[in-house]
Biopython code that builds the backbone (N, CA, C, O; Angstrom):
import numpy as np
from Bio.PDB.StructureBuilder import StructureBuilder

atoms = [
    (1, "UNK", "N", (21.740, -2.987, -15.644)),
    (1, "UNK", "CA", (20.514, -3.743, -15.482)),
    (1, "UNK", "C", (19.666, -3.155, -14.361)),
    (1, "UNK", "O", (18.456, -3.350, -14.251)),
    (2, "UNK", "N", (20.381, -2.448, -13.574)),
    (2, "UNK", "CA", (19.939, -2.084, -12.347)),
    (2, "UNK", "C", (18.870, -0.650, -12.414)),
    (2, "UNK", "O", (17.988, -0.340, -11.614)),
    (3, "UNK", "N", (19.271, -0.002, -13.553)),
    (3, "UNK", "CA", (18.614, 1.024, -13.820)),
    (3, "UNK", "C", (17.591, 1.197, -14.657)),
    (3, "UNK", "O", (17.012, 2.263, -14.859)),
    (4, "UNK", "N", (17.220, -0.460, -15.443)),
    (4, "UNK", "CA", (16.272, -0.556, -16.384)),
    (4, "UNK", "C", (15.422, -1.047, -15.311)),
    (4, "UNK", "O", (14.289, -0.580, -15.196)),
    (5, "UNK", "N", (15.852, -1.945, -14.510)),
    (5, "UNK", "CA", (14.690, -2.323, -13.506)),
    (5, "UNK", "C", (14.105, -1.497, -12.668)),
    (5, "UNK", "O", (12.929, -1.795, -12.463)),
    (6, "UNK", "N", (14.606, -0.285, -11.932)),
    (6, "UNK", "CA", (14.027, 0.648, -11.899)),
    (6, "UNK", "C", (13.365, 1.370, -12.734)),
    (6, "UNK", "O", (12.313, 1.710, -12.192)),
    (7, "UNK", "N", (13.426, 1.664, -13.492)),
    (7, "UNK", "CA", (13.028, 2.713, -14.537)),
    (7, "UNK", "C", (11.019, 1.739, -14.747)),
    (7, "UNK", "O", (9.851, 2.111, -14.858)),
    (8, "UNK", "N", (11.625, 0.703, -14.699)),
    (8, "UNK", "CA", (10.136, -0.277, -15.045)),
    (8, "UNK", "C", (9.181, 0.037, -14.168)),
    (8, "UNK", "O", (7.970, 0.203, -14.313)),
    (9, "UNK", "N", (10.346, 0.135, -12.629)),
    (9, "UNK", "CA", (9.203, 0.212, -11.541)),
    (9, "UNK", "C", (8.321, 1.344, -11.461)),
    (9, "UNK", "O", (7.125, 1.385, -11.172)),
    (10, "UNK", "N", (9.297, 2.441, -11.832)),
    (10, "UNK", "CA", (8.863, 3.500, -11.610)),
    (10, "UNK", "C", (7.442, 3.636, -12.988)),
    (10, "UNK", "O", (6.406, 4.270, -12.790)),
    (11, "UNK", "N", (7.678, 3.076, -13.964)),
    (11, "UNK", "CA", (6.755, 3.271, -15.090)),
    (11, "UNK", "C", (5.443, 2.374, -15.051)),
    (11, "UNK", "O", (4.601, 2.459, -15.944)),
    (12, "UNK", "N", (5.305, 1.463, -13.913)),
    (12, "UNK", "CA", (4.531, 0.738, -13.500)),
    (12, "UNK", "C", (3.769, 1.139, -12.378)),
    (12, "UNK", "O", (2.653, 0.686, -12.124)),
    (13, "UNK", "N", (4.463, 2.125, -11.597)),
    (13, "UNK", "CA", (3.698, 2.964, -10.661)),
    (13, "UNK", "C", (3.226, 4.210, -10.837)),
    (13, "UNK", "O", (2.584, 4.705, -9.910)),
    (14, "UNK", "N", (3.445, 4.983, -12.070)),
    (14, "UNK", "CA", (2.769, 5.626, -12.678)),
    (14, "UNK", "C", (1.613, 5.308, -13.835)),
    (14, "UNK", "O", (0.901, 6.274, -14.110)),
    (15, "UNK", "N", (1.442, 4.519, -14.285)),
    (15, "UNK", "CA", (0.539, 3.757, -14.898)),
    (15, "UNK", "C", (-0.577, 3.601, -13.817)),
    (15, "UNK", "O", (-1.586, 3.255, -14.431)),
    (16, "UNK", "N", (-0.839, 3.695, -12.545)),
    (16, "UNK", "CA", (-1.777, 2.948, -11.542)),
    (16, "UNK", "C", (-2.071, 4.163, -10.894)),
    (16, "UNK", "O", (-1.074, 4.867, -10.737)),
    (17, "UNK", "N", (-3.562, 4.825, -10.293)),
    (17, "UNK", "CA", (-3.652, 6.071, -9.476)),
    (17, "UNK", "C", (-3.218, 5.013, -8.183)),
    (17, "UNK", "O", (-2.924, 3.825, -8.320)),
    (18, "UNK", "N", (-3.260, 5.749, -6.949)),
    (18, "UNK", "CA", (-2.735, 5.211, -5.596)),
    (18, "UNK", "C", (-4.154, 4.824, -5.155)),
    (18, "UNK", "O", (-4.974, 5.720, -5.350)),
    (19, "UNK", "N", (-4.588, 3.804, -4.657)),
    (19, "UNK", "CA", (-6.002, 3.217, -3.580)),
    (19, "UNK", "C", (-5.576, 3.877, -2.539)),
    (19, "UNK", "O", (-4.400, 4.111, -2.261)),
    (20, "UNK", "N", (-6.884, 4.305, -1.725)),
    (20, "UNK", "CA", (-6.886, 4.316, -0.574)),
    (20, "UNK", "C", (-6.232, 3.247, 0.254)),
    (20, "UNK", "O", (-6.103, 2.119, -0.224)),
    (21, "UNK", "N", (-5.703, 3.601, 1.772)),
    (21, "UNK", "CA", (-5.225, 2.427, 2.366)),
    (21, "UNK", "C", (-6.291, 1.830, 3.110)),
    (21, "UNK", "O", (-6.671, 0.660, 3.132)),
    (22, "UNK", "N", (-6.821, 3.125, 3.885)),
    (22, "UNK", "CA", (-8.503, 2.668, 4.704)),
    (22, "UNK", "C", (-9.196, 1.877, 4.022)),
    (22, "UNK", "O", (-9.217, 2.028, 2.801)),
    (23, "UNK", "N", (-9.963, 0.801, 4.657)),
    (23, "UNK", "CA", (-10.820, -0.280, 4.017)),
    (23, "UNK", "C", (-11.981, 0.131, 3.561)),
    (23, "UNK", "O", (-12.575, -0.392, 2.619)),
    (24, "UNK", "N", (-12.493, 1.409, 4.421)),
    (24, "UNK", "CA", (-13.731, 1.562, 3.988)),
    (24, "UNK", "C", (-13.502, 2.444, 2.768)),
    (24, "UNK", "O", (-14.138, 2.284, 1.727)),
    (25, "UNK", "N", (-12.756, 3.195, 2.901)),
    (25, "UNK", "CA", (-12.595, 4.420, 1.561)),
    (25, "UNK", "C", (-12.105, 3.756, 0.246)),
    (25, "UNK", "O", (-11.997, 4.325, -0.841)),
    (26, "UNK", "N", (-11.764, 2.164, 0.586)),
    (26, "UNK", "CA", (-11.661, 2.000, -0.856)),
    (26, "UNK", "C", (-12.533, 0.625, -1.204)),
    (26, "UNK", "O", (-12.384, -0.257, -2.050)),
    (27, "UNK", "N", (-13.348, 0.817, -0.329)),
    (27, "UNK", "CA", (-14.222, 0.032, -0.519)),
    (27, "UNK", "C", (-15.473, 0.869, -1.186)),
    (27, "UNK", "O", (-16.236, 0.425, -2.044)),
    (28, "UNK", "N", (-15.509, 2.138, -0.616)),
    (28, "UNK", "CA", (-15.941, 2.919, -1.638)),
    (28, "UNK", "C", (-15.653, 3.184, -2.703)),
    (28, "UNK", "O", (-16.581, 3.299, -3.504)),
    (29, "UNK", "N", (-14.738, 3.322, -3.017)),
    (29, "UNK", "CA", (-14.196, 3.741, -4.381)),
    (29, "UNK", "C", (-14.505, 2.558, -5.599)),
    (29, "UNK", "O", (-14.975, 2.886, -6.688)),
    (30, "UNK", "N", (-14.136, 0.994, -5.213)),
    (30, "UNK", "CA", (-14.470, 0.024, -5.911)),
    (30, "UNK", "C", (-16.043, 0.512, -6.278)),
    (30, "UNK", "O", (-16.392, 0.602, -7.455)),
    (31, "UNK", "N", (-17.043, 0.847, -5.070)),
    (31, "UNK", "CA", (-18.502, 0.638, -5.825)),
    (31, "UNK", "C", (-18.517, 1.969, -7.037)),
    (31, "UNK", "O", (-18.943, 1.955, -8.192)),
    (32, "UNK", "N", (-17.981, 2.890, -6.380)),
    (32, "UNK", "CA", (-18.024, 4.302, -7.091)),
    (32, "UNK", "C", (-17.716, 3.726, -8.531)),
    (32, "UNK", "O", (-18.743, 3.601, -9.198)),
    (33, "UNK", "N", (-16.530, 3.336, -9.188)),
    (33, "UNK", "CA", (-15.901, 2.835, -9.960)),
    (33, "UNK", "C", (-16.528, 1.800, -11.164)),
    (33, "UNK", "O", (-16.243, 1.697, -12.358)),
    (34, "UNK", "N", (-17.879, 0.815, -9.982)),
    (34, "UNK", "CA", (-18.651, 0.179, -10.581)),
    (34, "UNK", "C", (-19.684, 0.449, -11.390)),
    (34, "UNK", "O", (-20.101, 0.206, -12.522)),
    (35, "UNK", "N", (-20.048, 1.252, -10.056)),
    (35, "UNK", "CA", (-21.331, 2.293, -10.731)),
    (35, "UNK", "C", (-21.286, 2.890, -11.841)),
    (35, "UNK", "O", (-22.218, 3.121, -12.611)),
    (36, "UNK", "N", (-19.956, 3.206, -11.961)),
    (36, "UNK", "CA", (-19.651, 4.459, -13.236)),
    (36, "UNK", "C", (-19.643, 6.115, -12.522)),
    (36, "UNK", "O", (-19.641, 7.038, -13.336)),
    (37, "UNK", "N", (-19.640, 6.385, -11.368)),
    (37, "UNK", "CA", (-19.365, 7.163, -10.718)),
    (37, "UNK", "C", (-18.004, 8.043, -11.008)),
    (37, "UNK", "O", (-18.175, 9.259, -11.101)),
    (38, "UNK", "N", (-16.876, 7.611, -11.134)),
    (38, "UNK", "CA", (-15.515, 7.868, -11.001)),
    (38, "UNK", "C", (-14.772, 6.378, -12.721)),
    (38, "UNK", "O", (-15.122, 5.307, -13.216)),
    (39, "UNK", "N", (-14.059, 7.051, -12.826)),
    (39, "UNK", "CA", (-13.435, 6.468, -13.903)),
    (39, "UNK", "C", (-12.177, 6.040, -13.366)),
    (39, "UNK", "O", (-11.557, 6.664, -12.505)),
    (40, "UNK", "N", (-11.879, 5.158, -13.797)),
    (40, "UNK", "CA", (-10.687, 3.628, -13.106)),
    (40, "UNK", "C", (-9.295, 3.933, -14.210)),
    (40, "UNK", "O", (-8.490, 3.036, -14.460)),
    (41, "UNK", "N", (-9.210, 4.969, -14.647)),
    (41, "UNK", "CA", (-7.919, 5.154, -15.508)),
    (41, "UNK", "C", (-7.220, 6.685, -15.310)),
    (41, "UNK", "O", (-7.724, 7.770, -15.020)),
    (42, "UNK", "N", (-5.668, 6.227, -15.635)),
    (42, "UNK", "CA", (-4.937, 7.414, -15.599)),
    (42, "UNK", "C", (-5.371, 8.675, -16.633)),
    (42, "UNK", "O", (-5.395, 8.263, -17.793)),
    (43, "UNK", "N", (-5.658, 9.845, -16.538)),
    (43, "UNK", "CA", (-5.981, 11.120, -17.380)),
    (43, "UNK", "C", (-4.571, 11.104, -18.479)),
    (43, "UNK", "O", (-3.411, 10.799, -18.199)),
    (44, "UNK", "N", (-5.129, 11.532, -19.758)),
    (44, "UNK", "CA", (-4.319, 11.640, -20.808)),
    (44, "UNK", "C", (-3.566, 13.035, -20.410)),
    (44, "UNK", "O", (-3.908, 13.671, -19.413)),
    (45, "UNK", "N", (-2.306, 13.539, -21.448)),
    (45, "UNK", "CA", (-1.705, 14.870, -21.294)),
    (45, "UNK", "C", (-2.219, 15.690, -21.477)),
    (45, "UNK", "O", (-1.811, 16.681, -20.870)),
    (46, "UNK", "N", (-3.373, 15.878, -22.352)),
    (46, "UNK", "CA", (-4.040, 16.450, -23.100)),
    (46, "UNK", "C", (-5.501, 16.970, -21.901)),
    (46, "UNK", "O", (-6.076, 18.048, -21.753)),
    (47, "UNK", "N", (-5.636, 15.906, -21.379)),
    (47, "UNK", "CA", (-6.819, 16.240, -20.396)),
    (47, "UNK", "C", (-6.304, 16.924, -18.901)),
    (47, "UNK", "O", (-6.973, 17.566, -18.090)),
    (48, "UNK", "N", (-4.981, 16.566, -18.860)),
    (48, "UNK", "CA", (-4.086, 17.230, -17.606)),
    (48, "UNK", "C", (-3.941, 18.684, -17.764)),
    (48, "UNK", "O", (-3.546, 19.296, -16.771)),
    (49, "UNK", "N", (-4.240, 19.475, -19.053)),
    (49, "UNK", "CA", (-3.773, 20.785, -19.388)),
    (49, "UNK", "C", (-2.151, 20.658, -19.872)),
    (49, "UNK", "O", (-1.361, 21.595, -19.755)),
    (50, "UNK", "N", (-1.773, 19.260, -20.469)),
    (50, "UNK", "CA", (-0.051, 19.590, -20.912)),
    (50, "UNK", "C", (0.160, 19.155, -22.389)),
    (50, "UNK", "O", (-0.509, 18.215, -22.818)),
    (51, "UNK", "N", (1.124, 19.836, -23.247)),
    (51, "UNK", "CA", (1.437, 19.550, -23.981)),
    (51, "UNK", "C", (1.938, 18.252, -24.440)),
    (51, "UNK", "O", (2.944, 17.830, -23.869)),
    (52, "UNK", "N", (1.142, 17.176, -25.859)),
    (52, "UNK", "CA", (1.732, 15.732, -25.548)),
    (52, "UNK", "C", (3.231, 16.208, -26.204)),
    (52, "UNK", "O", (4.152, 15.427, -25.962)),
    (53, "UNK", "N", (3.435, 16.947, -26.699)),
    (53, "UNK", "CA", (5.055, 16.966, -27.507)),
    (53, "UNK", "C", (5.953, 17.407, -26.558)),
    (53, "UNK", "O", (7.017, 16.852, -26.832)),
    (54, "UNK", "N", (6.099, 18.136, -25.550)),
    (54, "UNK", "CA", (6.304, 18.790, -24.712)),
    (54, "UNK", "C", (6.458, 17.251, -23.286)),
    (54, "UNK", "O", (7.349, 16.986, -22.479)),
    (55, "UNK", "N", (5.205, 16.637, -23.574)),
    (55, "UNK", "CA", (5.383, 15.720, -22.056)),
    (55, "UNK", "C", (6.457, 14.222, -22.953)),
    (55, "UNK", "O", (7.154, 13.470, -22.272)),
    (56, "UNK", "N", (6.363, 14.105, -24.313)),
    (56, "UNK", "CA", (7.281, 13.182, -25.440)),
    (56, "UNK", "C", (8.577, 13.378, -24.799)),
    (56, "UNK", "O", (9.188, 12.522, -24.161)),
    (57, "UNK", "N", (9.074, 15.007, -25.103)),
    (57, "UNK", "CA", (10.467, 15.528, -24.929)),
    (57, "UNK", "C", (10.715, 15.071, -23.546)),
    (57, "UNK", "O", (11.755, 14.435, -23.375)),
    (58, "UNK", "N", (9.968, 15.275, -22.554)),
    (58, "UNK", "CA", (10.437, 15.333, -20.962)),
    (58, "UNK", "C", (10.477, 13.378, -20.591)),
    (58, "UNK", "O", (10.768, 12.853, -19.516)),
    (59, "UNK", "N", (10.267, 13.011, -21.281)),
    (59, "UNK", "CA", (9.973, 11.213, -21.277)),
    (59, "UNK", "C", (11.752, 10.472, -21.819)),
    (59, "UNK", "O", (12.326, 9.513, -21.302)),
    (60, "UNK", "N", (12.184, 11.254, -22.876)),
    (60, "UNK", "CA", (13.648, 11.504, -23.241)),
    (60, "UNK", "C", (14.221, 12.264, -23.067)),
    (60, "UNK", "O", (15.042, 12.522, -23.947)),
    (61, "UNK", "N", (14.192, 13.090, -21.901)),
    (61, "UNK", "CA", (15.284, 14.074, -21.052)),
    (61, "UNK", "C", (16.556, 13.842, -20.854)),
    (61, "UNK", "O", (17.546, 14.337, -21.392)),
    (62, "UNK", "N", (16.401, 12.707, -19.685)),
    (62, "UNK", "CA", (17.587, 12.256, -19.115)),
    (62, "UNK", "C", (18.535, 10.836, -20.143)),
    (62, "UNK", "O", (19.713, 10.491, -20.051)),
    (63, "UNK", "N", (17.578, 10.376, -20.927)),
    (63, "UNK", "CA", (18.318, 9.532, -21.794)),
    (63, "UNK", "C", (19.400, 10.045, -23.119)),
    (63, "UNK", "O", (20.408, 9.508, -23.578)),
    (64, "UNK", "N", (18.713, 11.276, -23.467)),
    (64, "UNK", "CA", (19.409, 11.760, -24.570)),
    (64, "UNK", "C", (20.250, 12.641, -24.145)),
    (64, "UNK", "O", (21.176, 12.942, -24.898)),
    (65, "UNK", "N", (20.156, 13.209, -22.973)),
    (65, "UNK", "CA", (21.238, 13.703, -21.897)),
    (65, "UNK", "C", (22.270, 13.006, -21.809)),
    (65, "UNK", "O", (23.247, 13.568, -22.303)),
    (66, "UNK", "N", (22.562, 11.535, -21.182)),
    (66, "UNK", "CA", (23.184, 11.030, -20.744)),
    (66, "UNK", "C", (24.289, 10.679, -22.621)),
    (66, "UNK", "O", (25.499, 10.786, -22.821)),
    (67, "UNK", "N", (23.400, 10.360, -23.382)),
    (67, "UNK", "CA", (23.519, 9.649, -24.577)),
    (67, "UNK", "C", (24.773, 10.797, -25.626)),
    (67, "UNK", "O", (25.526, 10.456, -26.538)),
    (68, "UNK", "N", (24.542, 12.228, -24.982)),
    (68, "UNK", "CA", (24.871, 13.179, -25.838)),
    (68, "UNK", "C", (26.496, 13.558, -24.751)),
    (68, "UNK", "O", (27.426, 14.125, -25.325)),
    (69, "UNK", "N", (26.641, 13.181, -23.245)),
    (69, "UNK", "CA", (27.796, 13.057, -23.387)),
    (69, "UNK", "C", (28.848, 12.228, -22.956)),
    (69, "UNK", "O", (28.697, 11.010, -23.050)),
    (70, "UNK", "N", (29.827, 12.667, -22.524)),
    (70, "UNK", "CA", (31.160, 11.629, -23.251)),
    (70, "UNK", "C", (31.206, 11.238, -21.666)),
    (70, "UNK", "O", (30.660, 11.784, -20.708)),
    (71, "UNK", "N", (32.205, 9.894, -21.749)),
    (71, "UNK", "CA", (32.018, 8.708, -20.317)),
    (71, "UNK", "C", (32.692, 9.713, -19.539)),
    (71, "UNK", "O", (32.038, 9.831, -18.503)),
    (72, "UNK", "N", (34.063, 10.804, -19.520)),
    (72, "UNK", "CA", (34.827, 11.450, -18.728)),
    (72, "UNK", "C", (33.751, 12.601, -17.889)),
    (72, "UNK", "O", (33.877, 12.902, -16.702)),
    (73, "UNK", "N", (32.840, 13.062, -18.689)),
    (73, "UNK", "CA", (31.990, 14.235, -18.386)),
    (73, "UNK", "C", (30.751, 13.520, -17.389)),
    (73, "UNK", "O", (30.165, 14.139, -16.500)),
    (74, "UNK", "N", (30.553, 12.380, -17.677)),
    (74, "UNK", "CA", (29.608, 11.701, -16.919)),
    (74, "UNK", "C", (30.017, 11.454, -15.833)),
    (74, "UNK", "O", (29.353, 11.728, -14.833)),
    (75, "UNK", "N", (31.576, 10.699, -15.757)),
    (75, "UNK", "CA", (32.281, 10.276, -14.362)),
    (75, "UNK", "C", (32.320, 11.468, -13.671)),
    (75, "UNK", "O", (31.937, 11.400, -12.503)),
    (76, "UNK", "N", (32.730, 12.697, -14.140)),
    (76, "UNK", "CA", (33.044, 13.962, -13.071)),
    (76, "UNK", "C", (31.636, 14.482, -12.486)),
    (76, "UNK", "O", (31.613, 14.940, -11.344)),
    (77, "UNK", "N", (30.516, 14.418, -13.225)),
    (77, "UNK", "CA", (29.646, 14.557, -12.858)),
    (77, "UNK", "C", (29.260, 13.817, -11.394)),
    (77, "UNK", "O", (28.840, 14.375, -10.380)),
    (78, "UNK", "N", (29.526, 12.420, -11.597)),
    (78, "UNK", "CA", (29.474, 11.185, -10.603)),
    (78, "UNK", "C", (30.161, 11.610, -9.483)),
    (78, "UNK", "O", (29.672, 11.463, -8.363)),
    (79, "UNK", "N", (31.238, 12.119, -9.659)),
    (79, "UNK", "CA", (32.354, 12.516, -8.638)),
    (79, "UNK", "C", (31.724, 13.456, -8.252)),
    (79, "UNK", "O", (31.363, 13.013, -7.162)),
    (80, "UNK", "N", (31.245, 14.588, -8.326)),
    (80, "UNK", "CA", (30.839, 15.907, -8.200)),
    (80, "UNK", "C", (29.718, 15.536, -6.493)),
    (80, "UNK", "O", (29.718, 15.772, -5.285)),
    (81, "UNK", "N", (28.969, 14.867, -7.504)),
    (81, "UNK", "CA", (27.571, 14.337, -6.465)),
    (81, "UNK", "C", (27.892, 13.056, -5.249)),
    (81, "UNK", "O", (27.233, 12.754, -4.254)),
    (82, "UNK", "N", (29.019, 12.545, -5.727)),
    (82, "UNK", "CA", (29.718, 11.624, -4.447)),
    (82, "UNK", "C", (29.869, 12.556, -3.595)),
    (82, "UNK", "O", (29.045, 12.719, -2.695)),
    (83, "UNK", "N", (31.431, 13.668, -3.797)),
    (83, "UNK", "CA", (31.666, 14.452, -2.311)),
    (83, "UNK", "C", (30.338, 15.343, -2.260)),
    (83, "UNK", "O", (30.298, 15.968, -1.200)),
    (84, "UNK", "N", (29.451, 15.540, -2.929)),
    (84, "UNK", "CA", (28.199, 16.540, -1.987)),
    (84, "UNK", "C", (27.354, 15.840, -1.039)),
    (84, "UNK", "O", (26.737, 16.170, -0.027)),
    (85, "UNK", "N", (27.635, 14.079, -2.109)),
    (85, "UNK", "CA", (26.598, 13.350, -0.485)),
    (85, "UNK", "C", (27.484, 12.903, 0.830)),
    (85, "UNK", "O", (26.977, 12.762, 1.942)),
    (86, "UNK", "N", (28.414, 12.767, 0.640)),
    (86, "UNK", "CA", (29.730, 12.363, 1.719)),
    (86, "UNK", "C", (29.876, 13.389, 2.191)),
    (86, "UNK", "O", (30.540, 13.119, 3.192)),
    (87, "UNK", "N", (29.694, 14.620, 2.183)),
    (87, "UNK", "CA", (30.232, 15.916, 2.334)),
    (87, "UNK", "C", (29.030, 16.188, 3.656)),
    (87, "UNK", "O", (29.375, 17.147, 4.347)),
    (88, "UNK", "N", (28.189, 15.771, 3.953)),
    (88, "UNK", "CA", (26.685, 16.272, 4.864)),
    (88, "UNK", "C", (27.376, 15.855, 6.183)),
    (88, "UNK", "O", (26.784, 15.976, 7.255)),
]
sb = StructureBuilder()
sb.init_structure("model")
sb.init_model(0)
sb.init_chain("A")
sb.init_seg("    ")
for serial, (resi, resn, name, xyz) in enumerate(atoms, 1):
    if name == "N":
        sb.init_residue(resn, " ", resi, " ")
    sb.init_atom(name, np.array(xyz, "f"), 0.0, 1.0, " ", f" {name:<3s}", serial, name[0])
structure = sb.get_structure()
């Protein structure tokens, strides 16, 4: 459960560009925004210069990763990255 709720967060903070923290700079940005100055949405893949089939695949990386192997290969993996962080 712990990793779907992350996964949300993280897909909820990419959905949103970052505001300024300064009051005035994003107090600019709201009028900019109003005006029609600046556009209030995230850029498509396509307008980023990336492939959408290509950015599809990288969206199911780590799921069909995990999905393709077996619980023993996953645990050693787990183990692997325990003693490298205990290990500092």
């Amino acid at each position: 459960m712990e990793l779907a709720a992350g996964r949300a967060i993280l897909m909820l903070m990419a959905k949103h560009p970052k505001r300024p923290r300064d009051p005035n700079q994003l107090g600019k940005l709201i009028v900019d925004i109003s005006v029609g100055e600046v556009e209030d949405r995230v850029p498509t893949p396509e307008e980023e210069g990336k492939d959408p089939a290509a950015v599809a695949m990288g969206q199911k990386g780590g799921a069909a990763r995990a999905k393709a192997m077996s619980p023993e290969r996953r645990a050693e993996i787990a183990r692997k990255a325990a003693e490298k962080r205990w290990s500092k």
